[in-house]
Structure formats: C-alpha cells, structure tokens
N, C-alpha and C positions, 0 to 999 in steps of 0.2 A: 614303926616309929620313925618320924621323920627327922632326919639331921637338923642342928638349931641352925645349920648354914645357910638352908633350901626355905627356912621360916620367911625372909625378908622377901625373898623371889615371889612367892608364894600368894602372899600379900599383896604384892603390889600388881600380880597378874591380875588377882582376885579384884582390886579397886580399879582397873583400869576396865576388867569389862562391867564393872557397875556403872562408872561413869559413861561406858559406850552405848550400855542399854538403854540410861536415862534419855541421851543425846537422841539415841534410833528411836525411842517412846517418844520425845518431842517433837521428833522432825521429819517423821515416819510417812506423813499425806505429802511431804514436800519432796524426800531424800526416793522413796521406795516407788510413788505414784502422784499422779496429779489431783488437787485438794478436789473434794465434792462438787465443788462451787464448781470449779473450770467443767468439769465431764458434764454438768449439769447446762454449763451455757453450749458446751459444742455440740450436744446430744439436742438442744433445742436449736439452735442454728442447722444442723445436718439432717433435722427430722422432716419427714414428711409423711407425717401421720394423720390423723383424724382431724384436727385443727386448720393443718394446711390444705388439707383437701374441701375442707368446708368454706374457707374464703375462696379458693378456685370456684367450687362449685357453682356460689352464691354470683360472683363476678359472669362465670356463663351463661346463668339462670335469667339472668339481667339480661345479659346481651340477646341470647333467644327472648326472651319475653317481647324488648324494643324490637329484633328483626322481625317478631311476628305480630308484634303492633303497628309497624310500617305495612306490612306485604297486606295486612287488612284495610289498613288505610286507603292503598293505593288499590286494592279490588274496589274498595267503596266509590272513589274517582272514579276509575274506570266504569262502572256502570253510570254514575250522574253524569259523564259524557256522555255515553251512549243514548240518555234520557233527554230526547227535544222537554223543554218545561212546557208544559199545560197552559192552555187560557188563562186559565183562576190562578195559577204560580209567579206568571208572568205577570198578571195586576198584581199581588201581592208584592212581589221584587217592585214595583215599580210605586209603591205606597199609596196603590187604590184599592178604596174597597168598595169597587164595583162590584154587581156580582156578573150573573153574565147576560141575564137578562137586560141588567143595564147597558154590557157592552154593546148588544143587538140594536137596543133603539138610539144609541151612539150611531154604528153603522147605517141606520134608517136616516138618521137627521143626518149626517154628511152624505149620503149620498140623495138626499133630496135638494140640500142646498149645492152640490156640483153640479144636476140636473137643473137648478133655476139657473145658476151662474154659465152653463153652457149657452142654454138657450137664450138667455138674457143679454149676456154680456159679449157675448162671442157670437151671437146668431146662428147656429152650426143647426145641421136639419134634429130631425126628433130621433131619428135612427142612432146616428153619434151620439147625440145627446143624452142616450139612454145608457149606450157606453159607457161614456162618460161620468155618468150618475153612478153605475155600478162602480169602476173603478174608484172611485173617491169613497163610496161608502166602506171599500172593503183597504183602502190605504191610510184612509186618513187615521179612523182610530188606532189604527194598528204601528202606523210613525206616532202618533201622541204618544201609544203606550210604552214605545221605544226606547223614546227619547226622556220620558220622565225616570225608564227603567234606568238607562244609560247614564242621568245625573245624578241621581242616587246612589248607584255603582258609585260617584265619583266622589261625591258630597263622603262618603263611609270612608272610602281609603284615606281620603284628607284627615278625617277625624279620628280615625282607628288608632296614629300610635300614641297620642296623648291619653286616650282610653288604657292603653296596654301599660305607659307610662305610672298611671294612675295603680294598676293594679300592684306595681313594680312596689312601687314607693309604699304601700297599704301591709303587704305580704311581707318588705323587710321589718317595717314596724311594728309586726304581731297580729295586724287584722290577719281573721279568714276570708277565702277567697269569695268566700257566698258574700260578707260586710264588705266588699271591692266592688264585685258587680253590681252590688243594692246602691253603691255611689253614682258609678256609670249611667246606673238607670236613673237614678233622679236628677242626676245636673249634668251631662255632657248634653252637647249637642245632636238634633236630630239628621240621619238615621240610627246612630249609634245608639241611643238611649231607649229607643224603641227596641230594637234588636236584642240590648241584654235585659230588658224588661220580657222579652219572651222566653229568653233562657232561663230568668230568675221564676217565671210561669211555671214554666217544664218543669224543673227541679223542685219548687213548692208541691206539683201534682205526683210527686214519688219518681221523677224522671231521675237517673243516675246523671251527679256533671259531668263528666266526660260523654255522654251520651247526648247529653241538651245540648252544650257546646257544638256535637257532632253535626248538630241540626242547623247552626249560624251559615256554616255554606251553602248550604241548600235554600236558604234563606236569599243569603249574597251571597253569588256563585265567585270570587274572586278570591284573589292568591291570600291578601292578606288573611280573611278568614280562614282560609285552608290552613297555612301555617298557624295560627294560634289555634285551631282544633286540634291540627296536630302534637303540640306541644303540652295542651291540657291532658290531651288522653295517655302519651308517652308518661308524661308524670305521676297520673293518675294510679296508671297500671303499674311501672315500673320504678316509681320512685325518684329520687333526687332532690335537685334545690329547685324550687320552682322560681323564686325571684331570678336566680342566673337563668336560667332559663328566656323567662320574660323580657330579662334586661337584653339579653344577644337578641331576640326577636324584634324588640322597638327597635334595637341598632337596624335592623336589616330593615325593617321596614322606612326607616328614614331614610336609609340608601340608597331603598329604590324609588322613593320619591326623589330624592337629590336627582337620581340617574332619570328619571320622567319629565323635570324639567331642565337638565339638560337636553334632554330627545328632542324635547319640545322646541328649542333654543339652535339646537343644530339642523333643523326640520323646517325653521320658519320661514328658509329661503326659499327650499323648494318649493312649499305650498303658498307661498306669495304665487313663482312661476306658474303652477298648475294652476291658479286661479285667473291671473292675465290670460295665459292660455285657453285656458278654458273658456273664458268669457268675451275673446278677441273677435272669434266669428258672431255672436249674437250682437255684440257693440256694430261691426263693420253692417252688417244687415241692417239692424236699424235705420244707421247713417244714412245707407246707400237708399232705401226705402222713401226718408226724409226727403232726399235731394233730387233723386234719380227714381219717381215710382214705378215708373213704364218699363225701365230699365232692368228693375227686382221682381216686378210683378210675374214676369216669365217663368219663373220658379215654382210659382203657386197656380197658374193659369194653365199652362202645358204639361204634358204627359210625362216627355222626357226631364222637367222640371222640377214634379212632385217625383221622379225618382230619385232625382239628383238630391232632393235635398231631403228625401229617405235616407239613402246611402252615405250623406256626410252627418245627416246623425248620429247612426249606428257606430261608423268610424270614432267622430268624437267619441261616443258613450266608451267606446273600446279603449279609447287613449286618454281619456279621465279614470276609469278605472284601473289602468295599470299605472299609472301616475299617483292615484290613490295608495297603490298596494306598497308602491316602490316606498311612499314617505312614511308609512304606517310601520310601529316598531312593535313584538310581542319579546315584552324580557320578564 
C-alpha cells in the first residue's frame, strides 16, 4: 500500500514518460535514424548496381561498335588503294558510257589521225610516223578519259556540300533520310544527282543504306564521299543524331574548300613562274629560228646537236616536274 505522499511523485513520473514516449513515437525517423527518404537517395547515389552497370555497359558497347566500324572502314580503304580501277571503272568515274569496245575504236581513230598529221603536217618518214600514230592512239584517249574523270572529281566536290546541307535541313524537319536523297536525286546538280540516284537504285533493289552509301566512293574516289560514308555507316550502326552529325560534316567540308581556294591563291604565283619558266626556252627557239635560221638549225642538222637538244629536254621535263610537285598540295 503506497503512502498518499509518493501518490503525486508517482504520477507525475508516470505522465512525464507518456509525454516522452509520444515525443520518441513522433520523432523517432528524425531523433533515433535517418528518415527512409534520405537512406533511400544515398543508397541510389552510392549504388553501383545493375542500373549503373548497364549505362557503362551501353556507353562501351557504343564505343567498341564505332572503333570497329572505323578499323572496317579503314581495311575497306586500304584495299580500294591498293586496287588500280579498271578501264570500265575509270569511264564510269569519268561519266562515259563507253563500253570498251568503243574505247578501242577511239584508240584506232586517234592514232590514225596522229599517223595522217605526222606524215602530213610534219613530213617525218613512215618509220616515226608509225611511232607516232601508236603513241597518240594509246594517249589520247587515255588524257580524254583523264581529264573528263578529273572534272567531274571536281564539278562533285563543288556540289557535295549543298547536297549534304540539304540533307541536314530535311532530317531536322522529320523527313527520312531515303525522302533527302530522292530530293538530291531529282534537283541538284550534275554529278551529284546521278550519284544518289544510284544509291537510291541500290537501296530500292534490297541494298542496306549504309551499304549503298559504302558504294559512292568507289564511284568518286574522293575525301568528301569518304567522310559522308563514313558518317552514314557510324550512324547507321551505332546510333546518334544524324543531323549533328551531318551538320559538322558540311562545316568541314566547306573548310576544306575555303582552305583549296586559298592553296589555290597562295599557289598562283608560283605556277605563273613555272610557266614563264617552262615556256622561256621554246619562246627563245622560236625567235632565234625566226631571225637567226642558219644559226638554230645546227641543233637539228648535227649529231652533237640532236643530242643537245635531247638532253635539254629531259633536263627541262625533270625541272617542270619537280616544279609541278613542289606547287601541288594533298590536304
């Protein structure tokens, strides 16, 4: 039986730890440990579990896929250098469609007409003359085919980044890449229109684009098509934005056209020189010929003569060619 003294003590122990219990039942995630919420953000910030391992993953998956989409790319180059192009490849690049038959009787007709014009125009005996006729049938077509291959090379880079531009602006505004190039084909300019008219070819006959595309260098062996296969097939394979993409590609391609006609601009003095140069001994021959015949004719008439003017051929050819080499830029 407890004193009525210890009654008030008793009580007021008794409500003090109610009141404490409630307080530690309130405040218990704050007072005792940290609330759910918090263990829950530092357990996700400190985890590296299944989640985090799968964006790493994904990110290296990427990057092997692109190193192994370059090292293919660059075997692929490497062999198309290693590859002289064909008769039939080289009229193709150069936008005949000869076949080869037709080349032959090309080579027949120029070297029939350098054998009339030897013998005609220059009275040289039948011996040279025959010479003659062979060499012309087997250079001339062979500079035509050169030189129409070599404008067309040049006429396509001109036009290429407008082409790529096109694509840029098509691809941000929701076209596919397939309604891009069906543009290119029908209204740029030629080479260009021909070109992805072949790739739009390839791809309608079950070709993979990244694969048709593959095919525009081989077509035109030049940088720019290089880079934009490269760029369609990295995409293709491995994903991304393809407008950024394309949009840094026109940039660079316009850079290096900017940087061509600079070349070109810082280049034009020398090839002014190598051309006085070059053309300073045939001028003074002439002249001297004009004024002085008895004088020149020595050259052509005597032994030691036609050597001499062997040996400053050769010489020149030597010193127009390294003159050539020095002014010519590959970037």
């Amino acid at each position: 039986m407890l004193s009525p003294e210890l009654m008030p003590v008793i009580a007021a122990a008794l409500a003090a730890l109610c009141v404490g219990g409630v307080v530690i039942s309130m405040l218990y995630a704050r007072v005792g440990r940290r609330s759910e919420a918090d263990k829950r953000l530092a357990a996700i910030a400190t985890w590296d579990g299944p989640v985090g391992r799968a964006v790493g993953s994904d990110e290296g998956s990427r990057k092997r896929s692109i190193e192994i989409t370059l090292r293919n790319l660059e075997e692929q180059q490497k062999v198309r250098r290693g590859v002289k192009p064909s008769l039939t490849i080289r009229m193709r690049q150069a936008g005949l469609n000869w076949s080869k038959k037709t080349y032959f009787f090309c080579c027949l007709g120029a070297g029939a007409f350098a054998l009339l014009v030897a013998l005609t125009v220059f009275g040289i005996g039948p011996l040279p003359a025959v010479g003659f006729g062979l060499a012309g049938g087997l250079l001339l077509p062979h500079l035509y085919v050169n030189r129409r291959r070599t404008a067309r090379f040049k006429d396509f880079t001109s036009e290429f980044p407008n082409a790529v531009d096109v694509i840029v602006r098509g691809v941000k505004a929701g076209l596919p890449l397939v309604d891009c190039l069906r543009i290119i084909a029908s209204e740029a300019k030629e080479p260009v229109r021909s070109e992805f008219k072949g790739i739009l070819d390839d791809q309608t006959l079950g070709v993979p684009m990244d694969q048709a595309v593959q095919r525009l260098p081989e077509r035109i062996p030049v940088a720019e098509a290089n880079f934009f296969a490269i760029v369609i097939s990295l995409q293709s394979r491995s994903g991304g934005s393809l407008s950024e993409a394309l949009g840094n590609l026109s940039r660079v391609l316009r850079e290096r056209k900017k940087m061509a006609g600079k070349i070109r601009a810082m280049s034009s003095e020398a090839k002014a020189s190598a051309g006085i140069i070059g053309s300073l001994p045939v001028v003074v021959t002439c002249m001297l010929y004009l004024t002085a015949p008895d004088y020149i004719s020595l050259l052509f008439t005597t032994l030691i003569g036609k050597i001499v003017v062997v040996g400053s051929l050769m010489w020149m050819g030597m010193g127009i060619l390294m003159m050539r080499k020095m002014i010519n830029f590959d970037f």
